[in-house]
N, C-alpha and C positions, 0 to 999 in steps of 0.2 A: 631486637627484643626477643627476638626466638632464641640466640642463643644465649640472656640472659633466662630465659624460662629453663633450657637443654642443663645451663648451669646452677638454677635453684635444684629441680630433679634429681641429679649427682651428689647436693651437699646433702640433700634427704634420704640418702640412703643408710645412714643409719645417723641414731638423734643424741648419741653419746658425746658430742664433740663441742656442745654448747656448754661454757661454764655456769657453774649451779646459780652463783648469784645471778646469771642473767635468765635464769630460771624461776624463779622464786614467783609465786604470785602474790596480790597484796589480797588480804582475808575481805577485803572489804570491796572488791568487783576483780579490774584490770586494770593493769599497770604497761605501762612500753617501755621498752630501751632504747637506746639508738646503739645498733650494735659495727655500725660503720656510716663514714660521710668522706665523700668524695671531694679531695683538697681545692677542685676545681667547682664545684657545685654541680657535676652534671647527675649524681645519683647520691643515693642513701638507702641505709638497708637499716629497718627496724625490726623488732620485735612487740607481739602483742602476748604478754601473759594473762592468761584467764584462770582464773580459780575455778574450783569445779561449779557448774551452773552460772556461772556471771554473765555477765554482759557490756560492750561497752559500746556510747553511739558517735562514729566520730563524722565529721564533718571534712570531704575528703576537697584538699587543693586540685586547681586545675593540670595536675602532670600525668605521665603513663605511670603503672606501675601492674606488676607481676605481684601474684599473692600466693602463701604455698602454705600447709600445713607439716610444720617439724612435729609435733607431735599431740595426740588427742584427736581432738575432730571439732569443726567451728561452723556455726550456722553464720552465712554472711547473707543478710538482706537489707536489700535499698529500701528505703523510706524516702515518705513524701515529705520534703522538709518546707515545705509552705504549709501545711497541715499543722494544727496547735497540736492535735494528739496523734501527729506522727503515724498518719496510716499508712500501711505498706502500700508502696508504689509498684515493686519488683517482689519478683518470686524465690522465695530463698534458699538456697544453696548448699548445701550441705560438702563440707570440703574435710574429708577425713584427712589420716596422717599420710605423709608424702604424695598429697595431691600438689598439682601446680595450677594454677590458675591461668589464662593465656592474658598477656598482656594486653591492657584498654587505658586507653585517658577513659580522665570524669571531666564532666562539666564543672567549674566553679562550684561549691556548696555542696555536692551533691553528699547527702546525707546517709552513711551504711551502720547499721547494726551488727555488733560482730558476738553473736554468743557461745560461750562453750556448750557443746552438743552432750557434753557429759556430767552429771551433777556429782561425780566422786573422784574424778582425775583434773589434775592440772592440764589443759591444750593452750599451745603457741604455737601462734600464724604469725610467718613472714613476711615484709613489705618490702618493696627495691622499689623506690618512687625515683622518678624524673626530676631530680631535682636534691638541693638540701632540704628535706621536709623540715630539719629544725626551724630554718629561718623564713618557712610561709605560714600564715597566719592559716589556724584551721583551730577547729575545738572539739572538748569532748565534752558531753554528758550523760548524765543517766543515761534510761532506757526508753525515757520520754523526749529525747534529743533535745534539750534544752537551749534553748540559743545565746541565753545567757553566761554560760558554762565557762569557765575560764579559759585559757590558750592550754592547748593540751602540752605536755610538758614530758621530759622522760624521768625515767628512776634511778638513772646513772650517778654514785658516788662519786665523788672525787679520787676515790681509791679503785675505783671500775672505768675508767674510759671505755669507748670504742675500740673494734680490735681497728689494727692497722691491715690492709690488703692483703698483706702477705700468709698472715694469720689464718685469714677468709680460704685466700689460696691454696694451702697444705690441707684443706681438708676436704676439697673433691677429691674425689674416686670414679675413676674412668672405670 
């Protein structure tokens, strides 16, 4: 996992190389992409877009995962997801641009807030989860972590797939 973190670090050295569509936020909070899945299931790499000030609460599956800021700056705090009104459990975090996060498992359920730290810039945080995150069950909600919330879903057209590895590849920089 370290050298998956050595290699988030490298792709964030400059934030030019992510196509716009997979840029774009939705006016109305956060939106994801899935910007790769590993034909084997061992990883996947997402995308979280925030519009300026939003927020989104997702509900994180039991896998590791690395988290990095490509661009903006993202408040991520845990919550107490047995709480109805979602009181912070953990201390939050402030994770500007080209920060990396060091890799941790979560427990089942365990419940993070991710908001943009900026009220007039679009920020996108990185995920590289343990796993296909498409095909584990997890969800999003408001900001009141609703448990109700449907399967969180990504923004990918038909006309936008995931890049393929190689794609990922050509754009570190040693």
């Amino acid at each position: 996992m370290l050298i998956g973190r050595d290699l988030m670090a490298r792709l964030f050295t400059t934030d030019d190389w992510l196509p716009t569509v997979f840029a774009v936020p939705n006016p109305a909070g956060g939106q994801q992409f899935q910007i790769y899945r590993d034909g084997l299931d061992r990883f996947s790499v997402v995308s979280t877009i925030l519009s300026g000030g939003a927020c989104v609460t997702i509900s994180q599956p039991s896998v590791w995962e690395i988290a990095g800021v490509l661009r903006g700056a993202v408040n991520r705090q845990q919550l107490d997801a047995s709480s109805t009104n979602s009181a912070q459990a953990g201390v939050s975090r402030l994770l500007q641009a080209c920060a990396v996060e060091a890799a941790r498992s979560s427990a089942s359920g365990e419940v993070f807030e991710l908001r943009n730290a900026l009220d007039d810039q679009t920020s996108i945080i990185f995920h590289v989860y343990g796993g296909d995150i498409g095909r584990i069950s997890r969800r999003s909600g408001a900001s009141g972590g609703s448990g109700d919330a449907p399967p969180l879903g990504y923004a990918n057209s038909d006309n936008d797939p995931p890049y393929d590895i190689f794609s990922i590849q050509n754009e570190i920089r040693d």
